[in-house]
C-alpha positions as CSV (number, residue, x, y, z in Angstrom):
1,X,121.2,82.8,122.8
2,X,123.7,80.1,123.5
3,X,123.2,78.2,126.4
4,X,126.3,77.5,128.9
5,X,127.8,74.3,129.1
6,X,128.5,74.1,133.1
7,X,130.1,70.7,132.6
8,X,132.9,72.5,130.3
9,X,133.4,75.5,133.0
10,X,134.1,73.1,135.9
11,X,136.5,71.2,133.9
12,X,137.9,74.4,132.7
13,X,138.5,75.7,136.4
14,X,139.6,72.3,137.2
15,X,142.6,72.5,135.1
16,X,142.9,76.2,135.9
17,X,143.5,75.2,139.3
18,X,146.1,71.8,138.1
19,X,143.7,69.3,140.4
20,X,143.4,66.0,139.0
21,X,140.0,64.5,138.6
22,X,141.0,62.3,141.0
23,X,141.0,64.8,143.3
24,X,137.5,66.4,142.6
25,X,136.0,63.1,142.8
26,X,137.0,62.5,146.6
27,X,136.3,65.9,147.5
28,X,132.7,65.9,146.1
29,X,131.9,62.5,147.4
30,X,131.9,60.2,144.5
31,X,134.0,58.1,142.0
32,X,136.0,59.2,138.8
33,X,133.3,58.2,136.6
34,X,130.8,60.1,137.7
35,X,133.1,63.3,137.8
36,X,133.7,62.5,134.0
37,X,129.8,62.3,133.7
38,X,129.6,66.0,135.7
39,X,132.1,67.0,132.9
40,X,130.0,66.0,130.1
41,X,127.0,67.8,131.1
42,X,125.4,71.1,130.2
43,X,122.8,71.6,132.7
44,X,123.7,70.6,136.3
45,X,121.6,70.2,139.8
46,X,121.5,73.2,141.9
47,X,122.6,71.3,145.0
48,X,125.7,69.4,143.2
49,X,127.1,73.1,141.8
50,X,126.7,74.6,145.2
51,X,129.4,71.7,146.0
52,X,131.3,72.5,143.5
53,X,131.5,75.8,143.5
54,X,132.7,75.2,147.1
55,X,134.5,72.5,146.4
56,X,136.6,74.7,143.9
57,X,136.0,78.4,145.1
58,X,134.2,79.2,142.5
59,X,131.1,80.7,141.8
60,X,129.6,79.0,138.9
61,X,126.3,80.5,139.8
62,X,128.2,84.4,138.8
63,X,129.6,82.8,135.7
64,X,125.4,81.8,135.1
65,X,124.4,85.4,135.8
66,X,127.4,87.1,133.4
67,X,126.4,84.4,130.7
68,X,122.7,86.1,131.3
69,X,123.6,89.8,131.0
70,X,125.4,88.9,128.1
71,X,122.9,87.4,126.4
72,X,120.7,90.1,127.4
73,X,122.9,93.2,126.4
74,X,123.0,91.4,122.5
């Protein structure tokens, strides 16, 4: 099973949506750097993709489960 890279879905959605980083950053409370940081990791804290997932009106926590079923369907 591969495992999901949450970093690479929120910067997917991100550009999805045409927000700038810039953007993201202010709206979840920190600075561009760390957003890059967010971007380039895998696994992410519970409480930080709740934000996002608000943040962006997404739920990353579905994309988790579908990544699940998938994985448990092959």
């Amino acid at each position: 099973m591969t495992s999901i890279h949450f970093g690479n879905l929120i910067r997917d959605e991100l550009k999805a949506q045409g927000r700038t980083v810039t953007w993201f950053a202010k709206a979840i409370h920190c600075d561009r750097t760390n957003a890059y940081k967010i971007f380039n990791n895998s696994n992410i804290d519970t409480d930080l993709l709740f934000r996002i997932s608000r943040v962006l009106g997404h739920d990353f926590f579905k994309d988790a489960t579908a990544h699940l079923a998938k994985a448990d369907a092959e």
